[in-house]
N, C-alpha and C positions, 0 to 999 in steps of 0.2 A: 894741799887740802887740809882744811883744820874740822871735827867733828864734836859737839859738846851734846851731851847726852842726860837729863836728870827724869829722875821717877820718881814714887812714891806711891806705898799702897796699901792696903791692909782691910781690916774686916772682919764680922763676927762669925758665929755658927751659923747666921742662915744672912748673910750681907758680908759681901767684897767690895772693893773700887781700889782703882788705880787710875793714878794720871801720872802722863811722861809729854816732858819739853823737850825738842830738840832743835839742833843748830846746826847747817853744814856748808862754807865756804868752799866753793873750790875755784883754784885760778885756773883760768884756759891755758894752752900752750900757746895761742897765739894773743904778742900784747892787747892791754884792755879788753880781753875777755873773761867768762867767769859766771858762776853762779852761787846763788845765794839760796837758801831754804830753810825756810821757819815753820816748825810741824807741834802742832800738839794733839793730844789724845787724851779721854775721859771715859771710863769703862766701869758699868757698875751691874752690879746680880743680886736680885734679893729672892730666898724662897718664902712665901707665904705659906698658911693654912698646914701646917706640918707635912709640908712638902711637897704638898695639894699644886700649888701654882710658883711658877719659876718666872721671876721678870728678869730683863738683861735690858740695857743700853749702851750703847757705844758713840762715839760723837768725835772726828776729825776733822781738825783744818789744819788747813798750809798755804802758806803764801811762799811764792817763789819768785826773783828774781833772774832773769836770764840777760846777759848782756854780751853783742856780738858782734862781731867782724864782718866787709864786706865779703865774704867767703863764699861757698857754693851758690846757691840760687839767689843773693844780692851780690853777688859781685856782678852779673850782669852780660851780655854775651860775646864782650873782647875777653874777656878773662877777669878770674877772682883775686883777691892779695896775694898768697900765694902763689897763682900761675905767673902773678906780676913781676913778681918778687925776683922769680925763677928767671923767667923771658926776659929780663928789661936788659940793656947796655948796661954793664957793670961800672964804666964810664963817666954816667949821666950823672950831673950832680944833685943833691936832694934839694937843697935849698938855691934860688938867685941870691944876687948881692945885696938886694934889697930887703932878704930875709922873706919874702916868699916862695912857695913853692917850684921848684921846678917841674915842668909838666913839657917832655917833649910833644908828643900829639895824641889825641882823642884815645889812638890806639894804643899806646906805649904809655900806660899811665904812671904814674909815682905810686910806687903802695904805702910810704910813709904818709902822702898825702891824703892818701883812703881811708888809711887807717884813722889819722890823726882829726878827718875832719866828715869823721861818717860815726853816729851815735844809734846806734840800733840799740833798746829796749824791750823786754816783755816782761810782762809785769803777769803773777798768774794767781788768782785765788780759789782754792777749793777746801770746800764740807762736805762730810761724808758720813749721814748719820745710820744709825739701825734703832730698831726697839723690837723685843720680839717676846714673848706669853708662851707657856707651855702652860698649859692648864689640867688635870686629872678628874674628867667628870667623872666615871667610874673605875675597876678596877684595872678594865681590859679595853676601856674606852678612853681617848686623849686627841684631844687636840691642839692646834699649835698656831698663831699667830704672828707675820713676819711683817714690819710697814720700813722700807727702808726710802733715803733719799740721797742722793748725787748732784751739787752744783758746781760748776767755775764760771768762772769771770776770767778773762783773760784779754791782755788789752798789750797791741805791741805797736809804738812812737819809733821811727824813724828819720832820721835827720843828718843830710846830704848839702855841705857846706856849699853857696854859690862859688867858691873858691875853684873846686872842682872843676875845672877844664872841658872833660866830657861830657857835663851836664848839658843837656841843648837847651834848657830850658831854666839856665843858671839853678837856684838853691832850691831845695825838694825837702818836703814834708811828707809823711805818711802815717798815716794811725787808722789801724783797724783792729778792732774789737768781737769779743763773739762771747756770747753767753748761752751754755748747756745748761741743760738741768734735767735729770731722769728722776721718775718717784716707780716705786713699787709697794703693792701690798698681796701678801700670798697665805693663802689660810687652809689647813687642811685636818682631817679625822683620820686616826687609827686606831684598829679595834685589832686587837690577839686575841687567841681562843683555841686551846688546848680540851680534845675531848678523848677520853680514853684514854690518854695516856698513848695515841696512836693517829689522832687525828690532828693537825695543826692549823688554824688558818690567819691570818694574816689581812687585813681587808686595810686600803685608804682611798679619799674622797677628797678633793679640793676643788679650789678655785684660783687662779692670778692675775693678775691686771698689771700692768707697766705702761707709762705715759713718759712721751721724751717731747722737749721743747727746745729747741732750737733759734735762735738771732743772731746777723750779725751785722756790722757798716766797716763801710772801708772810705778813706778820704785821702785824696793825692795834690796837694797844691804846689804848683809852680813859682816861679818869680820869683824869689828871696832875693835881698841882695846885701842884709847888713849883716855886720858881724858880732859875734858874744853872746849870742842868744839861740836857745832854742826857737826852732821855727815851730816845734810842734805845741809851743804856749802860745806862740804868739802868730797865729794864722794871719792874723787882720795885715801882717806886713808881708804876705803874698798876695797872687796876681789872681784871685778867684774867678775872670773869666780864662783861667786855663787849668781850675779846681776837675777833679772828677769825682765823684760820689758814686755809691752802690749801698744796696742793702738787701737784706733777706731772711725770710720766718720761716719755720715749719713747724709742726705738731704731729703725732705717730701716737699710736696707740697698740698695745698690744694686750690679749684678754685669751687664757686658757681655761678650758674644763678638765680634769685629769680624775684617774681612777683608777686600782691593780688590785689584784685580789691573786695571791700566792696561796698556795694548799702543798703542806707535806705528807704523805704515807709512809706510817713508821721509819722517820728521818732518814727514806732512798729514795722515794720517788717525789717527785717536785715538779707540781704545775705551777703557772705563773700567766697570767691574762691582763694585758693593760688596754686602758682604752684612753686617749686623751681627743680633745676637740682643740684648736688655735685659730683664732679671727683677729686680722689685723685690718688694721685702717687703710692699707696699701692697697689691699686687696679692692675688685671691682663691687659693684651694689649686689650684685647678683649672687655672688660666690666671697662672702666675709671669713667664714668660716673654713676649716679641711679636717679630716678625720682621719685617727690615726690609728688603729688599733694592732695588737699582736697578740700572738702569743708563745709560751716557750716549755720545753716537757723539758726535765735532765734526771 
């Protein structure tokens, strides 16, 4: 594993920022595996109005490389490299004469051959932003501002030499993709209030909303039969009546009302009352909403 790390950052009396790049290889234990990760970050805070209003942003991505072995759930239901590895005739030779693979039968696979002629990919990209406002209407009064958002892409190419023995279906393709993405925006009031030097109170007030979207396709094509090439660039030289395709969307929503109001008596006795409301999209036409209230003495 090799890990490279750079920053930089600095800033005035009422302004910060920093940004950091980073790098981190690591090799798998088993050959030809491994991952790759390229991350950066941008973070910034400025106070306005002599103190009055506080901005912040923050702002990630990363793209990741993963690359993998036929192992657990691709290795398939004779067994993965590994178990192959393990079970096979110690005996059997890797290679024919001919300098291709040896392949006793369907069951009894070659795991050099697996390995050597099985390209699995995933390719992953995600942003991870914030922005968020502290604002001071009055002295005892403040409210607070939060819009964040969450994307990936992620896309994984598999490719399954016709060489392969066990394939019934000689050389295989597969690439499927899925793209998330959550947003949120949360905003709320809080008010303190000291009376008497005996009375405390404590009061907040919001609102939040959260939206998630969801896509994805998945594509399995048969027939390959030539060599040196990705099947997964070059679809057009499979068997598309033995192609299978899928696909699938969704949207969700989520929306809360919230509200607590704490009260102390000369700092021993402590009430506490929340009440929040939460309506999801899930839920039936009838019933969007649920109510939650409590409350707490100490």
């Amino acid at each position: 594993t090799q890990s490279h790390n750079l920053s930089y950052g600095g800033g005035t009396q009422n302004m910060t920022y920093r940004a950091s790049l980073g790098y981190i290889d690591q090799e798998g234990i088993v050959k030809n595996t491994g991952s790759e990760k390229l991350n950066g970050q941008i973070r910034v805070t400025q106070n306005m109005f002599n103190g009055k209003l506080g901005l912040s942003g923050n702002l990630i991505a990363s793209h990741v490389k993963d690359q993998r072995a036929p192992i657990s759930e691709t290795g398939g239901y004779e067994g993965d490299l590994i178990l192959t590895a393990l079970k096979l005739n110690p005996t059997y030779p890797i290679y024919n004469n001919d300098g291709s693979y040896y392949q006793h039968s369907r069951d009894q696979r070659n795991p050099v051959a697996m390995l050597d002629l099985t390209n699995d990919l995933t390719e992953t990209d995600r942003i991870i932003g914030n922005i968020s406002a502290d604002l001071e209407i009055l002295t005892d009064l403040k409210y607070k501002l939060n819009v964040g958002f969450d994307r990936t892409v992620a896309e994984r190419r598999v490719n399954q030499g016709h060489q392969l023995t066990y394939l019934t279906n000689k050389g295989e393709a597969n690439i499927n993709s899925i793209t998330v993405s959550n947003q949120l925006i949360e905003n709320y009031f809080t008010y303190n209030k000291t009376l008497g030097g005996q009375h405390r109170f404590d009061f907040l007030a919001g609102h939040a909303y959260q939206k998630f979207n969801g896509s994805g396709n998945n594509m399995r094509v048969f027939g390959f039969e030539v060599d040196d090439i990705l099947y997964t660039n070059n679809l057009q030289y499979g068997n598309f009546s033995n192609a299978e395709t899928s696909s699938y969307a969704y949207e969700r929503e989520l929306q809360s009302f919230f509200g607590r109001v704490n009260y102390a008596l000369l700092d021993k006795y402590m009430f506490t009352a929340t009440a929040r409301m939460d309506g999801s999209s899930k839920f039936g036409e009838n019933k969007k909403y649920g109510s939650f209230p409590s409350m707490a003495f100490a």
